[in-house]
C-alpha positions as CSV (number, residue, x, y, z in Angstrom):
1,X,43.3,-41.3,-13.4
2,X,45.7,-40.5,-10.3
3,X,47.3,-43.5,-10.8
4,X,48.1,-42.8,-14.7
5,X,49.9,-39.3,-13.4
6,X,53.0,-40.9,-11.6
7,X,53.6,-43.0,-14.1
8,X,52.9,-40.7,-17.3
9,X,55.4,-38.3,-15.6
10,X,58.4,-41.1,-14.9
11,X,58.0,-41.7,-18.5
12,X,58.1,-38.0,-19.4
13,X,61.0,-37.6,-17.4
14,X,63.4,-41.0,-18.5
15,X,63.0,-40.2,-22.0
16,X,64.2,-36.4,-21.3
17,X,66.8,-38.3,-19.1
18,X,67.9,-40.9,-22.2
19,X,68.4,-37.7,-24.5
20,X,70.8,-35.3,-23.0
21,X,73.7,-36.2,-24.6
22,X,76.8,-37.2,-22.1
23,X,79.9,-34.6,-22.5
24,X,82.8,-36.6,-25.3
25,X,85.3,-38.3,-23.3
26,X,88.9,-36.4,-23.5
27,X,91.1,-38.5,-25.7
28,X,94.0,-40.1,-23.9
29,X,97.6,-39.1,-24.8
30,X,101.3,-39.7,-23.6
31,X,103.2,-37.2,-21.7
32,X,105.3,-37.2,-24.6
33,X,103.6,-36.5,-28.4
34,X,104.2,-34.9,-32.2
35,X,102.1,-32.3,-33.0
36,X,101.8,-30.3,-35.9
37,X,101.4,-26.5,-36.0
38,X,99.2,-24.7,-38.1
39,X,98.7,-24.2,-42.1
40,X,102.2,-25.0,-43.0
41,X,102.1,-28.5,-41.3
42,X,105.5,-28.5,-39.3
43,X,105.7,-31.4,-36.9
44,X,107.3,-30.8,-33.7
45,X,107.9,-33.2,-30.5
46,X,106.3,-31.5,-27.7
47,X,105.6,-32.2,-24.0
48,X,102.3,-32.0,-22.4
49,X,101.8,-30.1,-19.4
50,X,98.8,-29.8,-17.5
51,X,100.5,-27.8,-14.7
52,X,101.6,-25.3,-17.3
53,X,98.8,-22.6,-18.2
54,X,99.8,-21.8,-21.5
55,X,101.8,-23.1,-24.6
56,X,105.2,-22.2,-25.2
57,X,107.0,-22.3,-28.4
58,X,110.8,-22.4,-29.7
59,X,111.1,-19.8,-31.6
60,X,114.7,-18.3,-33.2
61,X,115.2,-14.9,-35.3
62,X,111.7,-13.3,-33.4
63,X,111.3,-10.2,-35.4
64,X,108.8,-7.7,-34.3
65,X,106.9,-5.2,-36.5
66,X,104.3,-2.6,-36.2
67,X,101.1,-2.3,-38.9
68,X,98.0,-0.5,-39.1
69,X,96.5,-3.6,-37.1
70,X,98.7,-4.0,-34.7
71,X,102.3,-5.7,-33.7
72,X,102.9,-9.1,-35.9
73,X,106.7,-11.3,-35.0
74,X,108.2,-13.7,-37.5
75,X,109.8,-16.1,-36.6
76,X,111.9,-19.3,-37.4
77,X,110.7,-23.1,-36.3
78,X,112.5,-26.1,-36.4
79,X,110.7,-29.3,-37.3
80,X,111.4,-32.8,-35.9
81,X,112.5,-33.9,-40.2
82,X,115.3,-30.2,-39.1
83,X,113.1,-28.7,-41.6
84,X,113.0,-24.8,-40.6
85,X,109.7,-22.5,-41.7
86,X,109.7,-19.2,-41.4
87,X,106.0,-18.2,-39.7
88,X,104.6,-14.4,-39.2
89,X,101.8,-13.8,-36.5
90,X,100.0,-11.5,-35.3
91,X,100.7,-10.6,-31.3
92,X,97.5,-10.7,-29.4
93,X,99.3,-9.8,-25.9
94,X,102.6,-9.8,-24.4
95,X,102.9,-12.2,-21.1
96,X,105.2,-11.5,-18.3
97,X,107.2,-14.7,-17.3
98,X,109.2,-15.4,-14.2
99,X,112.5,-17.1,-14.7
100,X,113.9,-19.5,-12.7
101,X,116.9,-17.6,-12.5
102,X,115.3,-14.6,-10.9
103,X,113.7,-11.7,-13.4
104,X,110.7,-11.2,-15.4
105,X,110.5,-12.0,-19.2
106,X,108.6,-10.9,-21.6
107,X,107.5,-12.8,-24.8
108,X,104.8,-12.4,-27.4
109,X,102.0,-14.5,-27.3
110,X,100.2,-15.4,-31.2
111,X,97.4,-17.6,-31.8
112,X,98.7,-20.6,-33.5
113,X,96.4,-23.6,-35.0
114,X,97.8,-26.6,-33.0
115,X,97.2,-30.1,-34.4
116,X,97.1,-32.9,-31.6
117,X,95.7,-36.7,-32.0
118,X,93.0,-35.7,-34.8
119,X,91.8,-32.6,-33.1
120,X,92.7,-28.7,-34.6
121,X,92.3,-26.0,-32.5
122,X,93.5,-22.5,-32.4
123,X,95.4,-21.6,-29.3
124,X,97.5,-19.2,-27.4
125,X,101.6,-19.7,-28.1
126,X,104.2,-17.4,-26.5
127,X,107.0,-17.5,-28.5
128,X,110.6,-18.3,-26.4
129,X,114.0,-19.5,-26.5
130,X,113.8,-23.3,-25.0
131,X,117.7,-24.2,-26.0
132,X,118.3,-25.6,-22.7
133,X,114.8,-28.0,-23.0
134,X,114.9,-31.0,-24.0
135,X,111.8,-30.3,-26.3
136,X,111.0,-27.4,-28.7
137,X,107.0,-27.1,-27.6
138,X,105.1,-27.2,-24.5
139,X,101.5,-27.6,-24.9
140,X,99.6,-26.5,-22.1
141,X,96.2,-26.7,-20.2
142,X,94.3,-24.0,-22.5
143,X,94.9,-25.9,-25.4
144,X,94.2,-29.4,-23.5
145,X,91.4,-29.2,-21.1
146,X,88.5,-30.4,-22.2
147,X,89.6,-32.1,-25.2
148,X,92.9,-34.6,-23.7
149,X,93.6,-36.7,-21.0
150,X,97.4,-36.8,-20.4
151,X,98.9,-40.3,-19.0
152,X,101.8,-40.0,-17.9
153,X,103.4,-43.7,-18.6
154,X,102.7,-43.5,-22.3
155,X,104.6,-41.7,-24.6
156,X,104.1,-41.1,-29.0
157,X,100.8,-42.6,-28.7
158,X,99.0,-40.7,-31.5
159,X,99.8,-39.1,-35.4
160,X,99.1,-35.6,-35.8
161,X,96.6,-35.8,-38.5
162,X,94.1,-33.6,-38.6
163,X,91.6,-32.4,-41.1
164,X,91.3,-28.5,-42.2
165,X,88.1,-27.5,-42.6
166,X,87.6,-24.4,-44.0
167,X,86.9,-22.1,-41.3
168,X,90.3,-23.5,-39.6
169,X,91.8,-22.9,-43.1
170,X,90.4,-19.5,-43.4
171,X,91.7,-18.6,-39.6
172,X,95.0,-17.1,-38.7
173,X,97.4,-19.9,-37.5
């Protein structure tokens, strides 16, 4: 019966072993991708930047109002087919941002539904003027940890093609 113990309790332990479930593998992008942004399905060339902490959006005409909930922007986006949609958010915080210049800026942040190789996910945008970028959306570490692994030598690897399901339908962005 001793004998039966050690070996009753390696089996115990390698099938409790064989069913945890390993963590999904990030999906490997390009520095470089299209990604579509939110409901109204505007596709925009963006960079990925895992040194950058947040997303940061073009944004043109950023019109701030006040409502019983809160301060909402609109706000104009230009699509890679020059298509321009109007969007409204609501602001969920305004972020102080250092310029390279020298000076503090300060921009509203909005959830926005992001679209990136397949995978949706709501994330934090602050809305800017990037005329002097070369592109109109950086997408940064809160939206890609986790979910993207970002190689540097490849560029437009992916479609942004994702499924809505209903609660991302339902959800603001």
């Amino acid at each position: 019966m001793r004998s039966f113990r050690p070996l009753f309790c390696t089996v115990v332990a390698v099938i409790g072993w064989s069913s945890v479930t390993a963590p999904a593998q990030p999906t490997v992008v390009g520095w470089l991708e299209s990604v579509k942004l939110g409901g109204e399905g505007l596709v925009v060339p963006a960079k990925l930047d895992t040194g950058a902490d947040t997303s940061s959006l073009h944004a043109s005409n950023i019109t701030w109002s006040r409502r019983h909930d809160g301060d909402w922007v609109t706000f104009d986006v230009v699509g890679k087919d020059d298509r321009t949609v109007r969007l409204e958010r609501k602001v969920e915080r305004v972020t102080r941002v250092k310029k390279a210049a020298g000076g503090v800026q300060e921009r509203p942040v909005v959830l926005l539904g992001v679209c990136l190789a397949g995978t949706y996910h709501l994330t934090e945008v602050n809305l800017t003027d990037r005329t002097g970028f070369n592109l109109p959306f950086l997408v940064g570490r809160s939206f890609l940890a986790g979910r993207f692994a970002v190689d540097p030598s490849r560029t437009g690897t992916t479609e942004p093609a994702c499924a809505m399901t209903v609660a991302s339908a339902s959800a603001p962005g």
